[in-house]
VMD Tcl script that builds the backbone (N, CA, C; Angstrom):
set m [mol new atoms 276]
animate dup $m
set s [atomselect $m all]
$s set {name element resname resid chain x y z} {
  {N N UNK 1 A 130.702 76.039 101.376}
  {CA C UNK 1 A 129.336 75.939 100.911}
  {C C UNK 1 A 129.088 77.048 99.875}
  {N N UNK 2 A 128.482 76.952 98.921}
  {CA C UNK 2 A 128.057 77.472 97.434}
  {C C UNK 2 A 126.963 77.986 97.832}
  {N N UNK 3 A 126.686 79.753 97.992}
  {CA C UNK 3 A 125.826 80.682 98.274}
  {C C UNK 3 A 124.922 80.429 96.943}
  {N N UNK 4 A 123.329 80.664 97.069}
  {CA C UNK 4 A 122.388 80.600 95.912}
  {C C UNK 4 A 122.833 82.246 95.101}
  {N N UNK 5 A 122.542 82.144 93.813}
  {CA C UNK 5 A 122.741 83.049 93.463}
  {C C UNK 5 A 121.958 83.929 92.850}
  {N N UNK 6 A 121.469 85.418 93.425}
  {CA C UNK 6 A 120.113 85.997 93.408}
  {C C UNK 6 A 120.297 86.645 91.967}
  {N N UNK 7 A 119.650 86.315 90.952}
  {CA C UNK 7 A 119.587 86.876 89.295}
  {C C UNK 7 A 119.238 88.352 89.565}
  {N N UNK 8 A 117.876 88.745 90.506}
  {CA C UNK 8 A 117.369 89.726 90.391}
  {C C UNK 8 A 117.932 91.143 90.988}
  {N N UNK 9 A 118.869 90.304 92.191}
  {CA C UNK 9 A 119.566 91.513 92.553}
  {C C UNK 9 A 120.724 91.863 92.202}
  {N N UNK 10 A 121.712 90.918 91.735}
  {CA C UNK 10 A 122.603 91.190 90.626}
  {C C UNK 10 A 122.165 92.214 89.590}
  {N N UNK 11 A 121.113 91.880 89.138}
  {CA C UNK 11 A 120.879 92.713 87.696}
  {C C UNK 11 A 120.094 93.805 88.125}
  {N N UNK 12 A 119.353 94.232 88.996}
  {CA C UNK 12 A 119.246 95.592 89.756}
  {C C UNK 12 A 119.973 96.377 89.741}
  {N N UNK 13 A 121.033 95.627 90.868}
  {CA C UNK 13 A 122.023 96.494 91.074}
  {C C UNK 13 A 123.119 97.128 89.978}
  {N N UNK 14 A 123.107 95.838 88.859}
  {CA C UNK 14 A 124.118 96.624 87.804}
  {C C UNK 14 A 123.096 97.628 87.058}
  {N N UNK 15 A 121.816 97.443 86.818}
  {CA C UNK 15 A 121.044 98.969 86.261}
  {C C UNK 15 A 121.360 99.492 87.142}
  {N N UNK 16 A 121.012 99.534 88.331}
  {CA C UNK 16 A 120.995 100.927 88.869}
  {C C UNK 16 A 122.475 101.700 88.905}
  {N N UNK 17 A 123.629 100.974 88.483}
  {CA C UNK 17 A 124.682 101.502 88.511}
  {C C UNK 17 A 124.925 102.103 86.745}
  {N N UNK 18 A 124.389 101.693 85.918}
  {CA C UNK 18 A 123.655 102.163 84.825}
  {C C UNK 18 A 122.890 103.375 84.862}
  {N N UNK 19 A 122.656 103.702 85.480}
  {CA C UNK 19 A 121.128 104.732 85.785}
  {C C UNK 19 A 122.513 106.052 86.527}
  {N N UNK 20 A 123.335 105.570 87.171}
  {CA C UNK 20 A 124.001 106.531 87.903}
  {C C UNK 20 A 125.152 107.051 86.952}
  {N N UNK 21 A 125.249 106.116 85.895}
  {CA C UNK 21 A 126.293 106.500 84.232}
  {C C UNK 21 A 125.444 107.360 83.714}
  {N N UNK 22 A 124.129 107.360 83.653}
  {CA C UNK 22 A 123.339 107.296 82.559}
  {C C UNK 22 A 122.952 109.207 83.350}
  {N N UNK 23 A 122.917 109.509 84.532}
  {CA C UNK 23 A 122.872 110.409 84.997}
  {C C UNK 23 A 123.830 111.535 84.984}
  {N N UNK 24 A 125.355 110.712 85.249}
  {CA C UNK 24 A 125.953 111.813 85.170}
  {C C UNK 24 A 126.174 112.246 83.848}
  {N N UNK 25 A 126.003 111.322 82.660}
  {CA C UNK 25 A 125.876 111.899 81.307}
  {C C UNK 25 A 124.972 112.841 80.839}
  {N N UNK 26 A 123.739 112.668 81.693}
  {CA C UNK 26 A 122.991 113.934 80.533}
  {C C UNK 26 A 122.896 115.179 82.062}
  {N N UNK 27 A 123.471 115.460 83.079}
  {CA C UNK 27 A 123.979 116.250 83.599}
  {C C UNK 27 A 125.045 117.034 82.876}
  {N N UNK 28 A 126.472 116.349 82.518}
  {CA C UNK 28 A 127.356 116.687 82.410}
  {C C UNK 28 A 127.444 117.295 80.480}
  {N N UNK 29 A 126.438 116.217 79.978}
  {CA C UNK 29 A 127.174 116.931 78.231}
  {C C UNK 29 A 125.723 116.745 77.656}
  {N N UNK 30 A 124.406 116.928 78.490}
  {CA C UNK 30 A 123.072 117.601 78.014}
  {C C UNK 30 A 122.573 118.521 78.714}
  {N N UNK 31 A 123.184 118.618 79.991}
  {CA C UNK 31 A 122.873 119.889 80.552}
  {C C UNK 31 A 121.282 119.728 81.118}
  {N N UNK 32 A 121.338 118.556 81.309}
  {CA C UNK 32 A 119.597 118.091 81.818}
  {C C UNK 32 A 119.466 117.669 82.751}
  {N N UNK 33 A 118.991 118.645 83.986}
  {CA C UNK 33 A 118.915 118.234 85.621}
  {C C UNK 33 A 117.441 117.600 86.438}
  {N N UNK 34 A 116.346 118.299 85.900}
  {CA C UNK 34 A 115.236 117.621 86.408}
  {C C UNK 34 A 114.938 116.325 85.771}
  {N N UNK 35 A 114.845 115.898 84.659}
  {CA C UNK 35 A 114.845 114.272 84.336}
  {C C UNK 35 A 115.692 113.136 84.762}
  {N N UNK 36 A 117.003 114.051 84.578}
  {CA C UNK 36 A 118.412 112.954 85.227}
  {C C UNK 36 A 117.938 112.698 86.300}
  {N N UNK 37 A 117.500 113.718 87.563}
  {CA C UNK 37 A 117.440 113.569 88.766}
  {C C UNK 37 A 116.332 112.327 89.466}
  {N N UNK 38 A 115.173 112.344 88.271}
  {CA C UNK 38 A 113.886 111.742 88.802}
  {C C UNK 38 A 114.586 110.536 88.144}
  {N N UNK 39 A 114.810 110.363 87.208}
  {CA C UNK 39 A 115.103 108.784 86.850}
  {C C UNK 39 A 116.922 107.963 87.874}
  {N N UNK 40 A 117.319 109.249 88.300}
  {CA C UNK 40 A 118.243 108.355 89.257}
  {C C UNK 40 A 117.424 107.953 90.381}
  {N N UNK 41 A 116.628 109.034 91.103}
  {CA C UNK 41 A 115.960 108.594 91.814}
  {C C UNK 41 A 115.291 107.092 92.043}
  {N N UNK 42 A 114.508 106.537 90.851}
  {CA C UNK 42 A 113.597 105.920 90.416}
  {C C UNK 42 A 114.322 104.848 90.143}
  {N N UNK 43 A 115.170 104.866 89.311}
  {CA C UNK 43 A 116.262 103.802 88.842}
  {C C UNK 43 A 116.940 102.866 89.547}
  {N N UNK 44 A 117.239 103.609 90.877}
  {CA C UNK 44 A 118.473 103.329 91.806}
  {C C UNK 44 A 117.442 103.152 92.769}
  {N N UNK 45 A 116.384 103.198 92.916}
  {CA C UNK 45 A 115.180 103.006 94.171}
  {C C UNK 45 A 115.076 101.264 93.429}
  {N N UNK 46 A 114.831 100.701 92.416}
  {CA C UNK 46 A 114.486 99.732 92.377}
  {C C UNK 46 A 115.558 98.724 92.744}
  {N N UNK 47 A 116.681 99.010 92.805}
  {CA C UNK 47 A 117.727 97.739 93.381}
  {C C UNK 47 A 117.405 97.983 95.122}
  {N N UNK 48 A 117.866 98.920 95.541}
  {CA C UNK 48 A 117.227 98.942 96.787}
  {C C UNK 48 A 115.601 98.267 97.564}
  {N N UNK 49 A 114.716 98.363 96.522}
  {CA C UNK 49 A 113.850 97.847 96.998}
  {C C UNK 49 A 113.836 96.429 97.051}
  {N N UNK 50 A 114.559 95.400 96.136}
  {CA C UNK 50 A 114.815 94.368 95.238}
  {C C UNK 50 A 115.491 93.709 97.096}
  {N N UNK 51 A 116.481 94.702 97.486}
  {CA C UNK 51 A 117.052 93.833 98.684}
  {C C UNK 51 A 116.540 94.059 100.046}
  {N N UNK 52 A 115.557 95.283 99.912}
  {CA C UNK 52 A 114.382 95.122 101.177}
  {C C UNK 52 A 113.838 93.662 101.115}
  {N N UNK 53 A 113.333 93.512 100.374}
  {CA C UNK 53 A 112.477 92.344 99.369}
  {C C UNK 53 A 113.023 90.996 100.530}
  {N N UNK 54 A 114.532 90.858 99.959}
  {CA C UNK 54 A 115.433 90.170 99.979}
  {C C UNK 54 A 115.235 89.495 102.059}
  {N N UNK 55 A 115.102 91.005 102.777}
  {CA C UNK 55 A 114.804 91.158 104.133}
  {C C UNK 55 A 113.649 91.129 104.635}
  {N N UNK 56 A 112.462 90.697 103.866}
  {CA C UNK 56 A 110.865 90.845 104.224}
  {C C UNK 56 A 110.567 89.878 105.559}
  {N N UNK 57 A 110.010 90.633 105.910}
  {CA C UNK 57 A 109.157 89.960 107.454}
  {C C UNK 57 A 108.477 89.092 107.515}
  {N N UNK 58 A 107.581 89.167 106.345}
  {CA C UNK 58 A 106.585 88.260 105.628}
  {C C UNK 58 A 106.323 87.943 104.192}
  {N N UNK 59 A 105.646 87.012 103.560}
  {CA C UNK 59 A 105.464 86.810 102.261}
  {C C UNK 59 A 104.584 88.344 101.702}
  {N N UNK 60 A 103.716 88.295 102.532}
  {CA C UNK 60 A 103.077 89.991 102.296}
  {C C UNK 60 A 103.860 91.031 102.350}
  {N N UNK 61 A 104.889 90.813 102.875}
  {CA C UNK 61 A 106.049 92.405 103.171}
  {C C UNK 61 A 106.663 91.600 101.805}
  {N N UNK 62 A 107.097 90.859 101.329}
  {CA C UNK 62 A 108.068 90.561 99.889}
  {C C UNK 62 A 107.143 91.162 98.684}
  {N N UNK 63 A 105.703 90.343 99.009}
  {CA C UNK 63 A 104.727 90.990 97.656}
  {C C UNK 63 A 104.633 92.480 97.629}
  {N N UNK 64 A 104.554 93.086 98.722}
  {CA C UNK 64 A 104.760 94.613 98.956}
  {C C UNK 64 A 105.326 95.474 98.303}
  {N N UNK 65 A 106.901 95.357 98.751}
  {CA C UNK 65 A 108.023 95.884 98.564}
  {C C UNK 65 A 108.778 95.585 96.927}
  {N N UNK 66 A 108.364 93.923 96.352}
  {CA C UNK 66 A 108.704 93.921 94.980}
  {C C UNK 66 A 107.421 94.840 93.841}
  {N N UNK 67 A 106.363 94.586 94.606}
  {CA C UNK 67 A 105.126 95.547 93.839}
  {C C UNK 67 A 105.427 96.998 93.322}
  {N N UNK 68 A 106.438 97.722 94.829}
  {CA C UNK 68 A 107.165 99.015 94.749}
  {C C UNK 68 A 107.945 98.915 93.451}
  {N N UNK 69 A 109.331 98.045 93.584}
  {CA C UNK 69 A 109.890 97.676 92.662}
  {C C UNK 69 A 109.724 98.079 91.352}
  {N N UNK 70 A 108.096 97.497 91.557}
  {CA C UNK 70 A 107.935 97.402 89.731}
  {C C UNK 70 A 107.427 98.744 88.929}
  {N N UNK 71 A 106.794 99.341 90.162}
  {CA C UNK 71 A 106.399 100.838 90.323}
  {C C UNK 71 A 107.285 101.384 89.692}
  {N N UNK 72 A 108.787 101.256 90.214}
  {CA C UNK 72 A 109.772 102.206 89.983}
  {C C UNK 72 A 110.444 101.863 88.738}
  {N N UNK 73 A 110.263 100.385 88.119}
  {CA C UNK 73 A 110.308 100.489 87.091}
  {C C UNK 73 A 109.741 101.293 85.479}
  {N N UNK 74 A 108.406 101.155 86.236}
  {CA C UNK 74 A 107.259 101.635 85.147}
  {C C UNK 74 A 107.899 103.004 85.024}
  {N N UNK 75 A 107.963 103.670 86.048}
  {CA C UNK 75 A 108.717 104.964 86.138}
  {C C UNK 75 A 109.815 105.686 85.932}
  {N N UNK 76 A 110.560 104.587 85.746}
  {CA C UNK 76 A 112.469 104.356 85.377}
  {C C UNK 76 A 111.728 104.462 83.096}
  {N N UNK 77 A 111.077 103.445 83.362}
  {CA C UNK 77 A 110.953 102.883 81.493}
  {C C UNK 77 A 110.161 104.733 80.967}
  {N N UNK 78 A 109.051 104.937 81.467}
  {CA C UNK 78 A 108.472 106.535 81.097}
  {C C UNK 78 A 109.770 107.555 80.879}
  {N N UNK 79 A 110.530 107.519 81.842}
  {CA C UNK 79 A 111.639 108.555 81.689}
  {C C UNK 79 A 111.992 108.353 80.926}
  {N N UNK 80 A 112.342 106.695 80.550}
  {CA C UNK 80 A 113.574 106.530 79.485}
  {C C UNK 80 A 113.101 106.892 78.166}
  {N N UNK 81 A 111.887 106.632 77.869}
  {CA C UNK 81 A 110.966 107.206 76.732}
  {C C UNK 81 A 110.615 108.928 76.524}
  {N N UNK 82 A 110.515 109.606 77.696}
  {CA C UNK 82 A 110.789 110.778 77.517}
  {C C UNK 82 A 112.089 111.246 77.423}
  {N N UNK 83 A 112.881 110.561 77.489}
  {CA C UNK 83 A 114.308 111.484 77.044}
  {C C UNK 83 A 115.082 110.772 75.956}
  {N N UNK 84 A 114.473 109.786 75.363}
  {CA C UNK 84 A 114.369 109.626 73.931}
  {C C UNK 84 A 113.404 110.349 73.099}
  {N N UNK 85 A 112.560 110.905 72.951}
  {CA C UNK 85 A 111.695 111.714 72.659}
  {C C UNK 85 A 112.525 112.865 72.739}
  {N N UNK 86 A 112.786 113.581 73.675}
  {CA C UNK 86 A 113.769 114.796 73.697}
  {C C UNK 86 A 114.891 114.848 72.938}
  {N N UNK 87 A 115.971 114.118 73.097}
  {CA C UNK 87 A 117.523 114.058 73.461}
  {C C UNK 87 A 117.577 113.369 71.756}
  {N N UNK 88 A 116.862 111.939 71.512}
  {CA C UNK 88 A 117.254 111.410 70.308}
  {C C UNK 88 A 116.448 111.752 69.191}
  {N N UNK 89 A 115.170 112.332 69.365}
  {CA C UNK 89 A 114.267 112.461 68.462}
  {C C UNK 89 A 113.143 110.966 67.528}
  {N N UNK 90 A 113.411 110.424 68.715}
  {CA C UNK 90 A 112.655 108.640 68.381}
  {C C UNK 90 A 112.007 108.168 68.648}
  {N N UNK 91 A 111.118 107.482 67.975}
  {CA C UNK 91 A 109.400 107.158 68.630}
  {C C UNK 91 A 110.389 106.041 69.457}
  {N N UNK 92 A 109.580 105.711 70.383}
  {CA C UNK 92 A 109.709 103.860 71.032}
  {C C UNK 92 A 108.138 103.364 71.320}
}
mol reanalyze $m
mol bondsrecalc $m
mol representation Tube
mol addrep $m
């Protein structure tokens, strides 16, 4: 039998494995620890939440937990704009 195949947590999970590249790079050759840290945080919180989601109790626990999600997006995209601002010198 042919499992459905979830778009959203596939592609979560490969950002957030993105987010954990994307960390140890400006750790390692920008020397930048409090931004790296909040956007791994943030980054890697949204695939996780994506498969709480996945486990909800109720339609209200799914609307919940993807709402988080998107939270941590908004918060993942701000970083990414502040350290383009820093690092590249570029409006977005």
């Amino acid at each position: 039998m042919k499992t459905k195949q979830n778009i959203l947590k596939e592609k979560s999970f490969k950002f957030a494995v993105r987010v954990v590249n994307l960390y140890k790079h400006l750790c390692d050759e920008k020397k930048e620890f409090v931004l790296s840290k909040q956007t791994l945080r943030s980054g890697t919180s949204i695939a996780a939440m994506v498969r709480e989601a996945e486990h909800s109790e109720s339609k209200a626990d799914f609307i919940h937990k993807m709402a988080i999600a998107q939270k941590e997006i908004n918060e993942t995209m701000v970083r990414a704009i502040v350290r383009n601002r820093i690092f590249v010198g570029q409006r977005v």
